[in-house]
PDB file of N, CA, C and O in Angstrom:
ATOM      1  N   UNK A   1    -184.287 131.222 -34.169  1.00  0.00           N
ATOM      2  CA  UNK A   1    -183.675 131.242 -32.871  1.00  0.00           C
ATOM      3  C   UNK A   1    -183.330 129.827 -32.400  1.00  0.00           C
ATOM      4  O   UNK A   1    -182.188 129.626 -31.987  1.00  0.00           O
ATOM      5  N   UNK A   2    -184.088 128.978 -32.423  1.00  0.00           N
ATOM      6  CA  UNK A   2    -183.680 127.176 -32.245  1.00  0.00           C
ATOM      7  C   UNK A   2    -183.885 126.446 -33.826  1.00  0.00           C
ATOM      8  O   UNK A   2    -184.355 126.868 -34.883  1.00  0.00           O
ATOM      9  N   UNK A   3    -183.308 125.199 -33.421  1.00  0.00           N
ATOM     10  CA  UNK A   3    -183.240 124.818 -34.412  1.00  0.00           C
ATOM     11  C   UNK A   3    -184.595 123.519 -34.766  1.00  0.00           C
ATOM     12  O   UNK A   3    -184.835 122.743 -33.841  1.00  0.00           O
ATOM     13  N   UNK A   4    -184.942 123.450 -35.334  1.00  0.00           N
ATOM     14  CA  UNK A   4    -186.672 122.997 -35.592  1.00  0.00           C
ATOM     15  C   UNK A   4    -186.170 121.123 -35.761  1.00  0.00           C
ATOM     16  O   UNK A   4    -187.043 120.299 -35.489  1.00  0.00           O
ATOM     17  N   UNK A   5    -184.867 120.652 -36.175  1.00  0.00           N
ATOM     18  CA  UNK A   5    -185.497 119.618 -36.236  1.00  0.00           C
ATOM     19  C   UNK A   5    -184.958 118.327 -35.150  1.00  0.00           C
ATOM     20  O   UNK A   5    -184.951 117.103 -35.285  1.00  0.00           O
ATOM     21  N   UNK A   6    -184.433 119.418 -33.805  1.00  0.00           N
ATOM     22  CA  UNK A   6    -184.003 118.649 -32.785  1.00  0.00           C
ATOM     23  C   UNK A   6    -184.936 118.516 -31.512  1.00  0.00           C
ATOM     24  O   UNK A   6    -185.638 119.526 -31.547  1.00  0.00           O
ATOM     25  N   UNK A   7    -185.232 117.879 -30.576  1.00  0.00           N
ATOM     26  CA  UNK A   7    -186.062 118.229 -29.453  1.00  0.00           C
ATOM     27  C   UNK A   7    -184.628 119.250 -28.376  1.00  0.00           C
ATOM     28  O   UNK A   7    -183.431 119.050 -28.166  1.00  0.00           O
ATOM     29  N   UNK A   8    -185.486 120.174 -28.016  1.00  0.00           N
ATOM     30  CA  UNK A   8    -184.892 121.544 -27.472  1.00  0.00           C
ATOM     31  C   UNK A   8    -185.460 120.967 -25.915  1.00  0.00           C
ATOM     32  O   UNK A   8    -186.632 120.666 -25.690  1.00  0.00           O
ATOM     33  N   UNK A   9    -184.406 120.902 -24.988  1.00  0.00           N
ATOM     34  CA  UNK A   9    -184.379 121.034 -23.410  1.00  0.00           C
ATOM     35  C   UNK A   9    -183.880 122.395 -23.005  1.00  0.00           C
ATOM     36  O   UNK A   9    -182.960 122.732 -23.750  1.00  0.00           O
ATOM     37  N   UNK A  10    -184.158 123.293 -22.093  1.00  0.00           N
ATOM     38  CA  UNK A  10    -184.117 124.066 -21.695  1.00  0.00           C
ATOM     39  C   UNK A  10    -184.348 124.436 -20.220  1.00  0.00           C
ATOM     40  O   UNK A  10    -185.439 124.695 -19.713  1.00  0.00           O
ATOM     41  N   UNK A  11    -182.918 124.417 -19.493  1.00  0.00           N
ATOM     42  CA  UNK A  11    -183.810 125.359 -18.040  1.00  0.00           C
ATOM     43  C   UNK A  11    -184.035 126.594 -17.582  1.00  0.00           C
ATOM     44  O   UNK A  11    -183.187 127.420 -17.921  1.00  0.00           O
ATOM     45  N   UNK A  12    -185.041 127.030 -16.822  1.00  0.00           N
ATOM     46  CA  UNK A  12    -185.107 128.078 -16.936  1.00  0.00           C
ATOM     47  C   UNK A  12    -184.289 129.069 -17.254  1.00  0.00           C
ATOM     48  O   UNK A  12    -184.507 129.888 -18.147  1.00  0.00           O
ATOM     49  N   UNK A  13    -183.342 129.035 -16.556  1.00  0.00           N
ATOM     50  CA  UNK A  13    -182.458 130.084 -16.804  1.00  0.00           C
ATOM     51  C   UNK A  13    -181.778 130.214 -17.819  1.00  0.00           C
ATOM     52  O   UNK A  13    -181.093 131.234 -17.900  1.00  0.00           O
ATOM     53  N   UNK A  14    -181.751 129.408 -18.717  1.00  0.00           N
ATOM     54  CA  UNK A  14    -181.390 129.222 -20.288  1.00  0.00           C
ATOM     55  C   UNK A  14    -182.281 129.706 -20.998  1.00  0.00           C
ATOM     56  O   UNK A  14    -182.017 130.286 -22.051  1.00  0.00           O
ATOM     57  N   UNK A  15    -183.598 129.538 -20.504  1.00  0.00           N
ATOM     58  CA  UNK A  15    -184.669 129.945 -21.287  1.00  0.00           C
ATOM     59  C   UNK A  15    -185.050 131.419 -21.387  1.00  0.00           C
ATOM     60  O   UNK A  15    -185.666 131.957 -22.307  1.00  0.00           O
ATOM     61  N   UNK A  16    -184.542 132.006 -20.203  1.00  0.00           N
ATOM     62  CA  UNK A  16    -184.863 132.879 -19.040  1.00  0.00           C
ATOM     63  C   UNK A  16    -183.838 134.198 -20.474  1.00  0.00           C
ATOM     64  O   UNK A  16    -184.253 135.146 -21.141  1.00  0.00           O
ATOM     65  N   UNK A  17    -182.543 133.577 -20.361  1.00  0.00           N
ATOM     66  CA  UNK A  17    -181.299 134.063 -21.048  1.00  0.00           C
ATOM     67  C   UNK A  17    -181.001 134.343 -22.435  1.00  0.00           C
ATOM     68  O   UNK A  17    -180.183 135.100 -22.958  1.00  0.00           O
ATOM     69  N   UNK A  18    -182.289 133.159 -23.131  1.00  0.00           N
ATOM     70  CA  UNK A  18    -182.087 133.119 -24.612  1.00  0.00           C
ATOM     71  C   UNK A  18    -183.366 133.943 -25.505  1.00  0.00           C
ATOM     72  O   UNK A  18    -183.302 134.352 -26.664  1.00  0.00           O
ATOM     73  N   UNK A  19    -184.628 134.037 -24.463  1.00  0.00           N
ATOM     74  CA  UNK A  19    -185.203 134.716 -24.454  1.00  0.00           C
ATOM     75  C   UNK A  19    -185.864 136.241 -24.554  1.00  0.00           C
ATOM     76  O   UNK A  19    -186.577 136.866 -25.339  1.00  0.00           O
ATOM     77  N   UNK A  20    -185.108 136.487 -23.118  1.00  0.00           N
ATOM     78  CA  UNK A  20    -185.660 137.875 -22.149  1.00  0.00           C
ATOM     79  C   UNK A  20    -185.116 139.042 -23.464  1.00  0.00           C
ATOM     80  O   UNK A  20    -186.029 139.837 -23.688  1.00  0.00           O
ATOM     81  N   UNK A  21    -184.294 139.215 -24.046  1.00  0.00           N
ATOM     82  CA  UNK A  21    -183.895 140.105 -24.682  1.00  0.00           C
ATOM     83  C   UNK A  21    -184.840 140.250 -25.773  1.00  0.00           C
ATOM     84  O   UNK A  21    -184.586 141.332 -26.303  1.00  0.00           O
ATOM     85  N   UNK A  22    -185.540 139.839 -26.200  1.00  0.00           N
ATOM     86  CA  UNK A  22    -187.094 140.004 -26.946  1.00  0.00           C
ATOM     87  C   UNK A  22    -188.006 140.637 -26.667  1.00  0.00           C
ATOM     88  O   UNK A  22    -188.818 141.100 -27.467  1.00  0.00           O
ATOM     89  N   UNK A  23    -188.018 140.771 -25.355  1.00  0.00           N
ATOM     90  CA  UNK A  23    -189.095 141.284 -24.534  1.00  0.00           C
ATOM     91  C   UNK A  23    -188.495 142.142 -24.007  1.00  0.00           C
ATOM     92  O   UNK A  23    -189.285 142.850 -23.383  1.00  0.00           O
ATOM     93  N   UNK A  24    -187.228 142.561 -23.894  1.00  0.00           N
ATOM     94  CA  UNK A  24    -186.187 144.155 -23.510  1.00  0.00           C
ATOM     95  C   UNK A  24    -186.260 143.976 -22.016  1.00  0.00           C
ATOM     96  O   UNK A  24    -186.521 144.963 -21.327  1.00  0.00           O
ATOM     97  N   UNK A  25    -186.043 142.748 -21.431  1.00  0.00           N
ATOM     98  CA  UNK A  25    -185.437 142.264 -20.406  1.00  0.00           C
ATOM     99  C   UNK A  25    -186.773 142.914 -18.958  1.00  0.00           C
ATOM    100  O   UNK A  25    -186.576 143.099 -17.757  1.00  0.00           O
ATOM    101  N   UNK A  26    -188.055 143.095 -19.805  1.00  0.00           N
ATOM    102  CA  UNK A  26    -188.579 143.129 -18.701  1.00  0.00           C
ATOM    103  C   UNK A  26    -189.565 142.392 -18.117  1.00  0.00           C
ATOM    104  O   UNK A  26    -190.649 142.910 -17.852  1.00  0.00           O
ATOM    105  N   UNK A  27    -189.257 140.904 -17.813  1.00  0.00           N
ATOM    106  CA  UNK A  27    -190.195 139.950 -17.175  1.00  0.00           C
ATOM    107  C   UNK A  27    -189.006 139.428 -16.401  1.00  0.00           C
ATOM    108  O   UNK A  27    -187.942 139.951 -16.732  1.00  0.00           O
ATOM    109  N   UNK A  28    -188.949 138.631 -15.567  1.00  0.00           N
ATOM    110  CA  UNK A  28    -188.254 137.562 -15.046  1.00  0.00           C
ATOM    111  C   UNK A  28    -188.310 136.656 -14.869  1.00  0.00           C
ATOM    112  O   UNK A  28    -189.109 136.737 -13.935  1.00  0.00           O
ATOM    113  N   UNK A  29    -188.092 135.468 -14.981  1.00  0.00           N
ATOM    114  CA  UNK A  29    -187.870 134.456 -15.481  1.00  0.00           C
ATOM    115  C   UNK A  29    -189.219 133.721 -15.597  1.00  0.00           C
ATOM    116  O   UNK A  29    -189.610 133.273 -16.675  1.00  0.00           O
ATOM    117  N   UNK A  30    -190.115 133.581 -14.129  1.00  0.00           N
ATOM    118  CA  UNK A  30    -191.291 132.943 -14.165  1.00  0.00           C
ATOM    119  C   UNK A  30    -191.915 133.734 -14.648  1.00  0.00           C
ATOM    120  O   UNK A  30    -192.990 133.183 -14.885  1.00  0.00           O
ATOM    121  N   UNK A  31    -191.963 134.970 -15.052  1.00  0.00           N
ATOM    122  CA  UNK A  31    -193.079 135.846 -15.523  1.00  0.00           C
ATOM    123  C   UNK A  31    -193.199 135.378 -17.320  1.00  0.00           C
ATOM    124  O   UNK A  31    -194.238 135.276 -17.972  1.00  0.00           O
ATOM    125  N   UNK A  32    -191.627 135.130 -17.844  1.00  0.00           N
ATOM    126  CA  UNK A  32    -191.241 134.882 -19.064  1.00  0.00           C
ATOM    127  C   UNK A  32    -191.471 133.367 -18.971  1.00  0.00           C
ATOM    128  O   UNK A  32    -190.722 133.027 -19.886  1.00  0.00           O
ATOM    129  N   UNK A  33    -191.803 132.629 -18.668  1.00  0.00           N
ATOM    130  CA  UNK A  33    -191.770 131.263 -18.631  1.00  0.00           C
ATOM    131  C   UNK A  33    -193.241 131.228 -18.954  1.00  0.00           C
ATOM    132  O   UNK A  33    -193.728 130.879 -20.029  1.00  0.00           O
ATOM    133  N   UNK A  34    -193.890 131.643 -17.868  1.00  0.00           N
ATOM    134  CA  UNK A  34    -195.396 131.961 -17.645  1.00  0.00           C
ATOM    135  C   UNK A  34    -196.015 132.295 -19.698  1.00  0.00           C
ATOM    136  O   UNK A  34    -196.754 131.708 -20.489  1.00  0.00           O
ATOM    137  N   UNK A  35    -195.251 133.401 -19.721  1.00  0.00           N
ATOM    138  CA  UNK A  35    -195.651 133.710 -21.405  1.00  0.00           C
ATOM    139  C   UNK A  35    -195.805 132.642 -22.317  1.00  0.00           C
ATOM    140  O   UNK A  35    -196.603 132.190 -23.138  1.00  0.00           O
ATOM    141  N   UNK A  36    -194.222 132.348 -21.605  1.00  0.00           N
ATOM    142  CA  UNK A  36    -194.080 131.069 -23.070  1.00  0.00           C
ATOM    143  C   UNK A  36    -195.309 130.018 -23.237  1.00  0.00           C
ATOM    144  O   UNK A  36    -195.875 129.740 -24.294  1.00  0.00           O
ATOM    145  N   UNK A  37    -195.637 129.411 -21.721  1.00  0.00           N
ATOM    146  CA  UNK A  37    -196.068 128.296 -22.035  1.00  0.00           C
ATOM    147  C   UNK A  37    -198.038 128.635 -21.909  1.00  0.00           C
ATOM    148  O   UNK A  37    -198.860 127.721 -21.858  1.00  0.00           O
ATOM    149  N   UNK A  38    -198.359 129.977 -21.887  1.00  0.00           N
ATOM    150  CA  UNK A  38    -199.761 130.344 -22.429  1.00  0.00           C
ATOM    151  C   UNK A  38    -199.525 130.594 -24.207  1.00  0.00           C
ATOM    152  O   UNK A  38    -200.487 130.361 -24.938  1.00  0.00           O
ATOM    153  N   UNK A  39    -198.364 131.016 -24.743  1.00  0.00           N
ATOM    154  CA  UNK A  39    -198.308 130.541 -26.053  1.00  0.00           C
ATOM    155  C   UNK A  39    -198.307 129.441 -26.629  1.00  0.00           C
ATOM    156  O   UNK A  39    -198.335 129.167 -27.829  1.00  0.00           O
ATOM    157  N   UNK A  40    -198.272 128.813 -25.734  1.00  0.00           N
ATOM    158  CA  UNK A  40    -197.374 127.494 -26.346  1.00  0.00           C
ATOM    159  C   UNK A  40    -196.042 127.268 -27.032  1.00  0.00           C
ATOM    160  O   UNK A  40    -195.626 126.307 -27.680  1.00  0.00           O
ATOM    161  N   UNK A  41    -195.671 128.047 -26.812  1.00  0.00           N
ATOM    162  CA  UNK A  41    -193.747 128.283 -27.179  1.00  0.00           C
ATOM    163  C   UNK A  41    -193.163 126.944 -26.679  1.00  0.00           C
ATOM    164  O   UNK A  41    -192.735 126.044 -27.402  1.00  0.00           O
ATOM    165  N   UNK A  42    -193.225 126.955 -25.002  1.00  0.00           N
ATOM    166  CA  UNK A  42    -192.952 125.650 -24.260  1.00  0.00           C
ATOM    167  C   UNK A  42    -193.980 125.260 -24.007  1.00  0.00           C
ATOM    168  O   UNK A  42    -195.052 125.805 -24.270  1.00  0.00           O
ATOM    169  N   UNK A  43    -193.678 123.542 -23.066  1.00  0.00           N
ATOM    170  CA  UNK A  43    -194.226 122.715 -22.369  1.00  0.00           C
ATOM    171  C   UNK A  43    -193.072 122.318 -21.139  1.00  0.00           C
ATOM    172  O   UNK A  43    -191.910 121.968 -21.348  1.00  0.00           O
ATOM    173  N   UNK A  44    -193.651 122.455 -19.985  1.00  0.00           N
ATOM    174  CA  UNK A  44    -192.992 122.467 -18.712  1.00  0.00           C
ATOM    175  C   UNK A  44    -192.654 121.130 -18.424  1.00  0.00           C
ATOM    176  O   UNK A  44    -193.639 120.684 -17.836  1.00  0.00           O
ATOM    177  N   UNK A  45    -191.561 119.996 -18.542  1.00  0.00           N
ATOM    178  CA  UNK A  45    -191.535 118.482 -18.343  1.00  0.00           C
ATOM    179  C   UNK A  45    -191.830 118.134 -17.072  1.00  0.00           C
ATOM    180  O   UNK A  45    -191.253 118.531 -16.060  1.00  0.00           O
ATOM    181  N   UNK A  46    -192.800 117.334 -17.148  1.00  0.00           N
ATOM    182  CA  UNK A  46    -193.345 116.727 -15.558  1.00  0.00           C
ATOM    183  C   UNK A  46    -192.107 115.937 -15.152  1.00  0.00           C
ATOM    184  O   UNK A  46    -191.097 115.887 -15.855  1.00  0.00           O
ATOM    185  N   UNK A  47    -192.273 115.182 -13.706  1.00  0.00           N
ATOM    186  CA  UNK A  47    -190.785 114.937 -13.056  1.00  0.00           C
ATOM    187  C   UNK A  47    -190.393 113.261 -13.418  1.00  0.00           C
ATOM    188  O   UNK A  47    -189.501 112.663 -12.816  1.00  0.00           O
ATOM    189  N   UNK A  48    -191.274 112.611 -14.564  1.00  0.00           N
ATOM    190  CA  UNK A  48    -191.121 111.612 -15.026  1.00  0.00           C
ATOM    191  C   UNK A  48    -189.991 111.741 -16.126  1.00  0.00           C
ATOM    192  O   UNK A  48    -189.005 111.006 -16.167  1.00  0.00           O
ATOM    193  N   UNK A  49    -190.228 112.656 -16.913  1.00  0.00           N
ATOM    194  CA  UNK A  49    -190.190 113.117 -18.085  1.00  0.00           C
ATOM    195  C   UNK A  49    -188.653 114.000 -18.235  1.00  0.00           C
ATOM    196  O   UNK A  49    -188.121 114.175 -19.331  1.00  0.00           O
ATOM    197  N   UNK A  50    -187.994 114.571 -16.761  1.00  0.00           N
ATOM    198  CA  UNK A  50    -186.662 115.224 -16.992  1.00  0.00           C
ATOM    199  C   UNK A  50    -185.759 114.518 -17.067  1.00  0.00           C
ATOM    200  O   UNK A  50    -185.836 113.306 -16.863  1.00  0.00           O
ATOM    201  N   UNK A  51    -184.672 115.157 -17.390  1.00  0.00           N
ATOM    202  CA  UNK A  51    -183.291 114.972 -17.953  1.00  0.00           C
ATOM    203  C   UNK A  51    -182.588 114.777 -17.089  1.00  0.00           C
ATOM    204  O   UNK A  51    -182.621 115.883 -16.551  1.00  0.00           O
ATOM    205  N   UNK A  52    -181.767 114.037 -16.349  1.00  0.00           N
ATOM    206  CA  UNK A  52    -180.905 114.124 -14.769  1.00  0.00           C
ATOM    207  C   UNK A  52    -179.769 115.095 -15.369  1.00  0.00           C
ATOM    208  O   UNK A  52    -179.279 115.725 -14.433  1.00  0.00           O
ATOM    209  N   UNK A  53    -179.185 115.434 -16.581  1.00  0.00           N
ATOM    210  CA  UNK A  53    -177.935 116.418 -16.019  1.00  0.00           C
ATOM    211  C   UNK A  53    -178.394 117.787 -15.663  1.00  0.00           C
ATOM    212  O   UNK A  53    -177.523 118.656 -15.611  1.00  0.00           O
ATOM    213  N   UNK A  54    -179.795 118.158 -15.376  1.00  0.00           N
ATOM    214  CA  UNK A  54    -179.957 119.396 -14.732  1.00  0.00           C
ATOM    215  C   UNK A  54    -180.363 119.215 -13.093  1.00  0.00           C
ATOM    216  O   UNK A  54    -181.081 118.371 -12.556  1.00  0.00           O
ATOM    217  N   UNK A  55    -179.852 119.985 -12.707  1.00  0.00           N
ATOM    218  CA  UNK A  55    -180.265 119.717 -11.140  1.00  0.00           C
ATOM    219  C   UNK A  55    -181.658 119.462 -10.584  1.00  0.00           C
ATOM    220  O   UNK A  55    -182.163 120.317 -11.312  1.00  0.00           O
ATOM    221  N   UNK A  56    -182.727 118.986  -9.882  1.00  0.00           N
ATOM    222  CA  UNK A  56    -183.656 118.049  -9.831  1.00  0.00           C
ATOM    223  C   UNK A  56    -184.430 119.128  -9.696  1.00  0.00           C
ATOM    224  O   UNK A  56    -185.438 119.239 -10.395  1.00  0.00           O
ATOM    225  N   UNK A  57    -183.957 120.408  -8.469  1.00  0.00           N
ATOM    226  CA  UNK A  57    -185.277 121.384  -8.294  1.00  0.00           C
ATOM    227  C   UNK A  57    -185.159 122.495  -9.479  1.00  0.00           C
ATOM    228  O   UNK A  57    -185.723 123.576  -9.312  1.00  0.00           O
ATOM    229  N   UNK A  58    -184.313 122.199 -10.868  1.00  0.00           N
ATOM    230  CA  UNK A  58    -184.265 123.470 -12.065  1.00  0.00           C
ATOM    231  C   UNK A  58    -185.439 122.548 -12.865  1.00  0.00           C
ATOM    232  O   UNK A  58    -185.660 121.376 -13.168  1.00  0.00           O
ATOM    233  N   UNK A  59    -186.209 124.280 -13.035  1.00  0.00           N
ATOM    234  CA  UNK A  59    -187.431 123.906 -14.481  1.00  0.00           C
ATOM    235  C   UNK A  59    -186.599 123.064 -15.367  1.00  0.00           C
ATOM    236  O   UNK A  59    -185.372 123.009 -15.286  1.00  0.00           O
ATOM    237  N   UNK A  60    -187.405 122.333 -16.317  1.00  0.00           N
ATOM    238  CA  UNK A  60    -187.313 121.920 -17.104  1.00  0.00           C
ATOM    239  C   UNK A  60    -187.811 122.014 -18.456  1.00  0.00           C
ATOM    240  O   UNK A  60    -187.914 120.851 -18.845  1.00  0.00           O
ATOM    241  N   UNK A  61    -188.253 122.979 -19.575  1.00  0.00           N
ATOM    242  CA  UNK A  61    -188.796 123.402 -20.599  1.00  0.00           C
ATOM    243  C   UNK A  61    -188.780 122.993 -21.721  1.00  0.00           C
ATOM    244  O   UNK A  61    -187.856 123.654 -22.196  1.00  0.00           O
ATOM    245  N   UNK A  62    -189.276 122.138 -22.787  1.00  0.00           N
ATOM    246  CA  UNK A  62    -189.226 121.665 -23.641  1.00  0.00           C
ATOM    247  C   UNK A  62    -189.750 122.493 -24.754  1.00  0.00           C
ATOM    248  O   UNK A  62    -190.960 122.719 -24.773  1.00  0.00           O
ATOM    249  N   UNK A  63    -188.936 123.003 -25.744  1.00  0.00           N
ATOM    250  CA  UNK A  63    -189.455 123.757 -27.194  1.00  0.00           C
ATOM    251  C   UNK A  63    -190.595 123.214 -28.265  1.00  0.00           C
ATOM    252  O   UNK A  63    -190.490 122.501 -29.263  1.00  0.00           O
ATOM    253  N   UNK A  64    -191.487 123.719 -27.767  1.00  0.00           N
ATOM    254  CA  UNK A  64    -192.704 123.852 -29.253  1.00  0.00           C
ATOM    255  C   UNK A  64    -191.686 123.557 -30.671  1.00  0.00           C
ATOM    256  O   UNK A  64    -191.190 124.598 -31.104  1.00  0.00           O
ATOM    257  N   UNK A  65    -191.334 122.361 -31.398  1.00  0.00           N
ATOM    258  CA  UNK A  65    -190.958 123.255 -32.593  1.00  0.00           C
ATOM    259  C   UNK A  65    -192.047 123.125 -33.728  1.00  0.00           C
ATOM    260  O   UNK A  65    -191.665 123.043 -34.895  1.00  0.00           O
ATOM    261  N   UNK A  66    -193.332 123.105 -33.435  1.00  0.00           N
ATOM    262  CA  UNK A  66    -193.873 123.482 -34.687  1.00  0.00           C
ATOM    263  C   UNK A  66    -195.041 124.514 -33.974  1.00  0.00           C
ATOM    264  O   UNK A  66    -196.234 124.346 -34.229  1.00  0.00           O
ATOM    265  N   UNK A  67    -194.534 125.688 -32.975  1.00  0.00           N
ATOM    266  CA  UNK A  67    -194.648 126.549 -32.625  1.00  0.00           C
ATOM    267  C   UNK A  67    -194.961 127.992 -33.728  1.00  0.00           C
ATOM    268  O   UNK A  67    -193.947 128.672 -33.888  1.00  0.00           O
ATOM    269  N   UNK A  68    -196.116 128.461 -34.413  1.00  0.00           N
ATOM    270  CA  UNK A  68    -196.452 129.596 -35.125  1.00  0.00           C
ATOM    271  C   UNK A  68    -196.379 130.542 -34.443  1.00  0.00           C
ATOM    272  O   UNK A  68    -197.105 130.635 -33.454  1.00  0.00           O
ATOM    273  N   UNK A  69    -195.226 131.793 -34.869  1.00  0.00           N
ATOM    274  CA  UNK A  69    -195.816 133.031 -33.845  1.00  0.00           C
ATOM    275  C   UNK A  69    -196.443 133.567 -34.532  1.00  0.00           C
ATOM    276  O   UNK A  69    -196.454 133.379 -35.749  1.00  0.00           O
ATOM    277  N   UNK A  70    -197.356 134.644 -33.713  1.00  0.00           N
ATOM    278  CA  UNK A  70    -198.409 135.672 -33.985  1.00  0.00           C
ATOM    279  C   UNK A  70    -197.825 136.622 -33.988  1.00  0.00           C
ATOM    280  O   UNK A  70    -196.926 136.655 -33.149  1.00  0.00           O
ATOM    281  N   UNK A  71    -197.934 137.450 -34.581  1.00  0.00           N
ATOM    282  CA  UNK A  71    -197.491 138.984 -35.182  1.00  0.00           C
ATOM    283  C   UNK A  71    -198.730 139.673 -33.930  1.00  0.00           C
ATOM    284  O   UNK A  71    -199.923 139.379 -34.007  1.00  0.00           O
ATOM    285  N   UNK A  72    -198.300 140.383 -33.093  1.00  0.00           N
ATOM    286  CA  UNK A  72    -198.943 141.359 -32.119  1.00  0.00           C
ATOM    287  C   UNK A  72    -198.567 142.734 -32.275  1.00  0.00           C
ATOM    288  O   UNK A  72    -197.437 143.166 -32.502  1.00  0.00           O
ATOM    289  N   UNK A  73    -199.984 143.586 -32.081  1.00  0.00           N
ATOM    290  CA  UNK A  73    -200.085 144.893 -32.346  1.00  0.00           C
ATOM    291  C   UNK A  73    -201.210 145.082 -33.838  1.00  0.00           C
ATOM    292  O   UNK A  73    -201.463 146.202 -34.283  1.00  0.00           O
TER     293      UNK A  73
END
């Protein structure tokens, strides 16, 4: 789904978008955000740490890429 050997920025709603269809669109955005980053999928960028071309009050999400998923069920 991303590509492993770039650093991945993401705002929510990108995340929200590239996501949710995995989960059959039923969390919303902080609920799906919330997931990610008790997996460790993401890490949420503190306000040192963002990017200025996203607007100041949009999350900011940075991709795990050496992120293992777990097979559930």
């Amino acid at each position: 789904m991303f590509d492993k050997r770039e650093n991945i920025i993401l705002s929510g709603d990108q995340f929200w978008f590239r996501c949710s269809p995995s989960f059959n669109f039923q969390y919303d955005e902080d609920e799906l955000i919330n997931i990610g980053l008790k997996r460790g999928f993401i890490t949420e960028l503190k306000d040192n740490e963002k990017y200025k071309c996203y607007p100041s009050d949009q999350r900011q999400l940075k991709v795990n890429n050496n992120y293992k998923s777990k097979k559930v069920g």
